[in-house]
C-alpha positions as CSV (number, residue, x, y, z in Angstrom):
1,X,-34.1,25.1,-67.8
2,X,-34.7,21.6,-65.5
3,X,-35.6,22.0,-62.1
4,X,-33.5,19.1,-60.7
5,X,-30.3,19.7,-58.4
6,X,-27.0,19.1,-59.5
7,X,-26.2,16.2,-57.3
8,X,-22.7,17.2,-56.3
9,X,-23.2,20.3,-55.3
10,X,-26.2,19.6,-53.0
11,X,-26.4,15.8,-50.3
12,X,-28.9,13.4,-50.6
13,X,-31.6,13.6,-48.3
14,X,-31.0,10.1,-46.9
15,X,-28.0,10.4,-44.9
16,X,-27.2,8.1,-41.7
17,X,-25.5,9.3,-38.3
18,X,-23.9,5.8,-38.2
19,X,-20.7,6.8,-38.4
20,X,-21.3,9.7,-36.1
21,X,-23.3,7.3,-33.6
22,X,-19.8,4.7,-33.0
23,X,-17.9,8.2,-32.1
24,X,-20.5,9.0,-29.0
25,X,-20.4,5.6,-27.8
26,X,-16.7,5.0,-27.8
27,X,-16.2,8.7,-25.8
28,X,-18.8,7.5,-23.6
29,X,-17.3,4.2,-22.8
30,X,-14.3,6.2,-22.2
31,X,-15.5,9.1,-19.9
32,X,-16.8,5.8,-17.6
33,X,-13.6,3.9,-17.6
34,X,-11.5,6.9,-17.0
35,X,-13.9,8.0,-14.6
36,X,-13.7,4.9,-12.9
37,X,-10.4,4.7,-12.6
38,X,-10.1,7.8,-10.8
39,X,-12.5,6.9,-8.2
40,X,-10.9,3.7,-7.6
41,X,-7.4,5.5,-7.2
42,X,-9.1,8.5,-4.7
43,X,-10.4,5.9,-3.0
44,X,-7.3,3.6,-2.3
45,X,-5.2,6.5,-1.5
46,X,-7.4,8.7,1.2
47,X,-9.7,6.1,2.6
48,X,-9.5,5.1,6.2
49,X,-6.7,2.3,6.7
50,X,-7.9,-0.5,8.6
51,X,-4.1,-0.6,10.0
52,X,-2.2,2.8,11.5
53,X,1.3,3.1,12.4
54,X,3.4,5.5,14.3
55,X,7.1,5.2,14.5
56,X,7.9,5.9,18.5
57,X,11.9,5.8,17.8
58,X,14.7,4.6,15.7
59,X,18.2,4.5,16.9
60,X,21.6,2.8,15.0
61,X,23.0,0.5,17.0
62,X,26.3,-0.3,15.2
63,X,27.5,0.2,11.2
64,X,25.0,-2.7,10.1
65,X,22.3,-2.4,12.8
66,X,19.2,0.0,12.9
67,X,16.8,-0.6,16.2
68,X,13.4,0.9,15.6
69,X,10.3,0.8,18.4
70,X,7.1,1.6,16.7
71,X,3.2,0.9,17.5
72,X,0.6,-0.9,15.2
73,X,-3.5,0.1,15.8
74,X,-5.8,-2.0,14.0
75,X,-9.5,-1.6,13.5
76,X,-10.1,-5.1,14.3
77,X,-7.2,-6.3,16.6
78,X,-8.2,-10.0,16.1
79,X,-6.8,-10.2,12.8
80,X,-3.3,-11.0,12.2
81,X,-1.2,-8.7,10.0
82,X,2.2,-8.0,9.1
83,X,4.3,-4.9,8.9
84,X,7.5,-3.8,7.1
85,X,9.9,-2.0,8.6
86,X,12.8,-0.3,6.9
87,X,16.6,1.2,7.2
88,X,17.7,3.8,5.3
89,X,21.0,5.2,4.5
90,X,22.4,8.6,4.8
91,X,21.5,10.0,1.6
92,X,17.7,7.9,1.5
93,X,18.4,4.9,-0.4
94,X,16.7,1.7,1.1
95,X,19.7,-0.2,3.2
96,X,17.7,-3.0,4.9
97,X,14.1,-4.1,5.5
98,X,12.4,-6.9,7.7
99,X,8.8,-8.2,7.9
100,X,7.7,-8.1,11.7
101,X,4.4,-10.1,12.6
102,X,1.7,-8.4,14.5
103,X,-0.4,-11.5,16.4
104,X,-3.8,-11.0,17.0
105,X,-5.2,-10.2,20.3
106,X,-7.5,-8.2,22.1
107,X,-5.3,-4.8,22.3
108,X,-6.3,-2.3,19.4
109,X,-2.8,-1.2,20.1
110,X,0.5,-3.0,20.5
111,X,4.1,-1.5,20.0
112,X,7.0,-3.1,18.9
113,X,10.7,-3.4,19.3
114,X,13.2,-5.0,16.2
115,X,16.4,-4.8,14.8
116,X,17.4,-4.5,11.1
117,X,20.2,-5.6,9.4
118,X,21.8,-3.0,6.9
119,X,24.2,-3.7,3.7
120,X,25.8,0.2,4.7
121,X,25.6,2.3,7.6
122,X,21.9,3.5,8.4
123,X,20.6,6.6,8.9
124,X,16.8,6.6,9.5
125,X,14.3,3.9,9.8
126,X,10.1,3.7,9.1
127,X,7.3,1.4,9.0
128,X,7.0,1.0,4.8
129,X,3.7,-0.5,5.3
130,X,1.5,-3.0,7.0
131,X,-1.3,-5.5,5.5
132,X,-3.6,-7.7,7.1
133,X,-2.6,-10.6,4.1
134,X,0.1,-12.7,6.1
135,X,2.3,-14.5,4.7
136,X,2.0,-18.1,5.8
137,X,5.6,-18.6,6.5
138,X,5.0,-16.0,8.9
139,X,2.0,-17.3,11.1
140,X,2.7,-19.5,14.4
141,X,1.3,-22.9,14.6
């Protein structure tokens, strides 16, 4: 009778975790990506905004017309930013939408008064959004 192993039944003593090693790297790198992206998301969506809007009033002027009067705070009111406003229909769709140009000045707060034009009869109008990025076809020269 030998002493010696069969050596299928039983694994050599030399194995490597190489193969085992790519697996924890590649989870790790994806924890951290993930991870990442769902700070950068939490952070965009509930940070403080460096612009604030309030919509005072909106009021439909004709079939095609929506007037809405609204007010713009900015953290720092000697930037210049843009805001868009927007009509909606009846049943929610988007009907109309117009850029409206916030100058800067020395007022934190200033409020607004615009018209927009609508392709069907309005029902509501909002401030969509503002951004201190200004288009250049919108800043006075």
């Amino acid at each position: 009778m030998s002493n010696t192993l069969p050596q299928d039944r039983y694994p050599s003593a030399t194995r490597t975790g190489g193969s085992k090693k790519w697996i924890v790297w590649a989870l790790t790198a994806l924890v951290i990506v993930v991870g990442t992206g769902i700070a950068y998301v939490g952070y965009t969506k509930f940070s403080v905004k460096e612009i604030t809007t309030e919509t005072i009033s909106y009021d439909i002027a004709d079939d095609s017309t929506m007037k809405i009067r609204f007010t713009v705070t900015r953290d720092d009111p000697s930037q210049e930013a843009v805001c868009i406003v927007r009509a909606r229909s009846k049943g929610g769709s988007e009907t109309g939408r117009r850029e409206v140009y916030v100058p800067a000045t020395t007022y934190q707060t200033l409020e607004f008064n615009t018209e927009i034009k609508t392709s069907l009869p309005p029902g509501m109008a909002d401030v969509f959004g503002c951004s201190l990025d200004v288009p250049e076809y919108l800043t006075k020269n």
